[in-house]
N, C-alpha and C positions, 0 to 999 in steps of 0.2 A: 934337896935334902928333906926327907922327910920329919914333920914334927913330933913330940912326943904322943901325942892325942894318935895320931898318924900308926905311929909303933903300935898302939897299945890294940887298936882297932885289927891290925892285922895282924898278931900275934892270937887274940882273941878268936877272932875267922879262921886261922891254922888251930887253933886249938880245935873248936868245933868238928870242924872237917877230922883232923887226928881223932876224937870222940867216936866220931859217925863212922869211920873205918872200919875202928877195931872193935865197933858194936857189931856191924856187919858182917867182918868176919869170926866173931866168937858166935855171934846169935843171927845167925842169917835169917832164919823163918823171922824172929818178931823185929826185925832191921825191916822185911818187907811187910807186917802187917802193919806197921806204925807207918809204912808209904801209904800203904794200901787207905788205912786210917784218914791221912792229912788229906787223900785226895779224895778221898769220897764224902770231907766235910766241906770241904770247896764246894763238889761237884753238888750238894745240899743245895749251899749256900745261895748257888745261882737258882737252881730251883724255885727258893724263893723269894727270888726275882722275877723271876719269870713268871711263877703263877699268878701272883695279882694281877701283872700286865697282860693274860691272856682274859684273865676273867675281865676284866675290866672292857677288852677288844670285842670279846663273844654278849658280855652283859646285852650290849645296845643292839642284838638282832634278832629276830625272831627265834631264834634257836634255842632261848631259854624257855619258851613258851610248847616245844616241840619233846615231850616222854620218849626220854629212853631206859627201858625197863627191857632186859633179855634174862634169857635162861635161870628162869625159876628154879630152885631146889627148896623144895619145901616150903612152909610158913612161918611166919615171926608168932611168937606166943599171944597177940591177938587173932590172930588166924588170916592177918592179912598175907600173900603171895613174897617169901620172897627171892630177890633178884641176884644174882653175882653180880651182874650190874644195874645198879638199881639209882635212876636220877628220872626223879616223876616230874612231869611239867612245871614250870612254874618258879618264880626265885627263890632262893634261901628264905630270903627276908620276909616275906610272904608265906612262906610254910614250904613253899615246894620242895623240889630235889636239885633244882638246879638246870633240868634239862639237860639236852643234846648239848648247849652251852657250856655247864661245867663238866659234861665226861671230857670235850675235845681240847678245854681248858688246860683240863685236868694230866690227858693223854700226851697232848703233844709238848708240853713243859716236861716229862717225865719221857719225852720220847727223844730229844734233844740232850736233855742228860746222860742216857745211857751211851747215845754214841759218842759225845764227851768223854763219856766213862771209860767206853772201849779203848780206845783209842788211847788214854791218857794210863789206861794201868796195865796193856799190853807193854805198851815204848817204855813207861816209867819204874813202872812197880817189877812188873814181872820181866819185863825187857827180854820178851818172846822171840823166836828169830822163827817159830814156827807157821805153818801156812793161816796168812789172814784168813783165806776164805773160808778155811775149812773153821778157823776159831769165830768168823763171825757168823758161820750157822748155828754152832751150839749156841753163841750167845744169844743169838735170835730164838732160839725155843724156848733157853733158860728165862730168856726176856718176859715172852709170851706165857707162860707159864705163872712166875711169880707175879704179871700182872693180874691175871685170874686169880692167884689166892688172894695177893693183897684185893682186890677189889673184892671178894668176898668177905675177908674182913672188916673192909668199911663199913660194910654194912652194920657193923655190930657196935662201932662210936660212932660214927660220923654223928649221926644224929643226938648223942648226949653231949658229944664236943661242940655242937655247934649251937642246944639249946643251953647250954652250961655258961657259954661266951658272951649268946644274945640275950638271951634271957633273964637267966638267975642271975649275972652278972650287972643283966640292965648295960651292956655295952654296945648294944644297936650294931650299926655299922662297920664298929671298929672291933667289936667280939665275931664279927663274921668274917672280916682280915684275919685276924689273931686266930680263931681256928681254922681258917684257909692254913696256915703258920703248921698249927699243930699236926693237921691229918697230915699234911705233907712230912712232914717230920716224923714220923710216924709211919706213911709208909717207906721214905728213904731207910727206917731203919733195920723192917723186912728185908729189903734188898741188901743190903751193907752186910750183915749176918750170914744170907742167902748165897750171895754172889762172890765171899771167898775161896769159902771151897769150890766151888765153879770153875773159877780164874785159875786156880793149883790147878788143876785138869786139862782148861782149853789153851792156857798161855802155857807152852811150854818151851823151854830152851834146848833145841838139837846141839847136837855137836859138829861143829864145824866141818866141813869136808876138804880134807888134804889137796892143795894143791896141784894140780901134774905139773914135773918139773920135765919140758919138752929138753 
């Protein structure tokens, strides 16, 4: 027999569930952006997790000491070169960019996420019955893509988010976590923007194909 705590609990849980229903079918669209929503703060959330542990993995190899600076557009208003991707030798802490160490840091915490991502608002959110492969080529362009503007826009904080932390803060080591915290959040939130209307486009739902009755 159940108790009354017992009752109350599952009445509560049928309430919800009742709630979530008939949101879903009065407002379907913001039923799925409010999925869309919850899972792409999760899929943040791991983020970062992840990125300290990589920067922390890459810190100790040569890799932070190795510039990677590609595809110039133009100059910053000192006149120095700059980069879409732009991580000049050398640690944060020390003035640098971070190196080949924080792009790959950077890339592969964000490159784990997204097929996370795939995967979790195909089946969940958008609960696509359409062709993966063909939905995970666009998202592979749209991927590629938004990775190039976001990393052109870092160019334009990163460096006052990280002197803001370390510096003016006077938080050393722990202002260089906490804006590790910030860009990333920051650029999760390009994507998050970017990548719903995206998902309305490549997750789509066919309509089932009629049985033959032999």
């Amino acid at each position: 027999m159940m108790s009354k705590d017992d009752v109350k609990q599952t009445n509560l849980f049928s309430g919800v569930i009742g709630l979530w229903s008939r949101l879903k079918e009065k407002h379907p669209n913001s039923a799925q952006f409010f999925v869309f929503f919850m899972l792409s703060n999760g899929i943040t959330a791991l983020q970062l997790i992840l990125m300290p542990v990589f920067r922390m993995i890459f810190a100790q190899t040569a890799l932070v000491s190795t510039s990677f600076q590609v595809w110039q557009v133009g100059t910053n208003t000192d006149g120095s070169p700059y980069y879409i991707f732009d991580y000049a030798a050398g640690a944060i802490a020390a003035g640098g960019g971070g190196g080949l160490a924080y792009f790959l840091a950077v890339q592969i915490t964000i490159g784990i996420a997204q097929i996370l991502n795939f995967f979790a608002q195909r089946s969940i959110t958008f609960k696509s019955n359409s062709s993966i492969w063909k939905a995970a080529f666009w998202y592979f362009v749209a991927y590629i893509v938004i990775t190039i503007v976001a990393a052109a826009a870092l160019g334009f904080y990163q460096t006052p988010v990280y002197h803001f932390f370390m510096n003016t803060l006077g938080w050393g080591s722990v202002g260089e976590t906490t804006a590790d915290v910030v860009t990333m959040i920051i650029n999760s939130a390009i994507s998050f923007w970017v990548f719903f209307p995206i998902f309305k486009i490549i997750f789509k739902q066919e309509p089932e194909k009629p049985t033959k009755v032999v």
